[in-house]
C-alpha positions as CSV (number, residue, x, y, z in Angstrom):
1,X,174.8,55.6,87.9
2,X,173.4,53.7,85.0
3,X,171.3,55.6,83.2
4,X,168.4,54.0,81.0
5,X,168.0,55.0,77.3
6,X,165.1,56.9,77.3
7,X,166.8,59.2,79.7
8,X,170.3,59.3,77.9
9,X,168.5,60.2,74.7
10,X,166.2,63.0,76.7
11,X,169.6,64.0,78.0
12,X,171.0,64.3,74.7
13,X,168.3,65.9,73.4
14,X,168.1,68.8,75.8
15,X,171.6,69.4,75.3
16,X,171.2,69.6,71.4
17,X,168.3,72.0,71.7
18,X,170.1,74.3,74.5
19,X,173.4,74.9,72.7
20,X,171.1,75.4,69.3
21,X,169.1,78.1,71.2
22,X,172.3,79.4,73.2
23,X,172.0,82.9,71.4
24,X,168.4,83.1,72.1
25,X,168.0,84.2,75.8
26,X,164.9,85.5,75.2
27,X,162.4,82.6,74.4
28,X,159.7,84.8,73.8
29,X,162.0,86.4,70.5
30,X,161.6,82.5,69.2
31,X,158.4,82.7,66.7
32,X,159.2,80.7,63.6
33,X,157.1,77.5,63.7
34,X,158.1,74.3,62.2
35,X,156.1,73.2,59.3
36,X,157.0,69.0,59.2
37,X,159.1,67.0,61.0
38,X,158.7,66.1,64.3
39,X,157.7,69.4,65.6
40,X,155.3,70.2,63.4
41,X,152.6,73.0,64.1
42,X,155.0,74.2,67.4
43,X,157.1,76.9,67.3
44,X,160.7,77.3,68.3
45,X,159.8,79.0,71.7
46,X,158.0,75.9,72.6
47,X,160.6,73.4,72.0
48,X,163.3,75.9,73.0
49,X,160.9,76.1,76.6
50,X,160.1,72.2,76.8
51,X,164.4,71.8,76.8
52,X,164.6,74.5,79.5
53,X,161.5,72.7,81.6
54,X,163.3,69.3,81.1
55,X,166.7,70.9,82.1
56,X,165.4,72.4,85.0
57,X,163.3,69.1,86.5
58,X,166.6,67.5,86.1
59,X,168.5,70.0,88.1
60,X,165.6,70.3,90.6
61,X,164.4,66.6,90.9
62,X,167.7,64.3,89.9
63,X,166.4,60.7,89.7
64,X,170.3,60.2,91.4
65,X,171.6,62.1,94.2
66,X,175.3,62.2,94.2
67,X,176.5,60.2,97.7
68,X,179.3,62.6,98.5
């Protein structure tokens, strides 16, 4: 499996974002919104949520299936 960049740094990403939010089960607690950067005018549930989302297609809809 060779993954392409865009997809190792997606990857990455999610993982980042996950184990930042590991405390936070509930998303809905997550209210603070980010005032520059990157994320600007979104709040924490919505980045927290897009990571889950991403996470989850990942799980659900590999782009590799394991051969075993």
């Amino acid at each position: 499996m060779n993954e392409n960049p865009l997809q190792l740094a997606t990857k990455n990403w999610i993982e980042a974002v996950q184990k930042y939010y590991e405390r936070e089960k509930d998303r809905n607690e997550l209210t603070q919104v980010f005032m520059r950067g990157y994320f600007a005018g979104w709040s924490e549930r919505e980045v927290a949520q897009l990571a889950d989302n991403l996470a989850k297609n990942d799980k659900e809809y590999p782009l590799w299936r394991d051969k075993t």
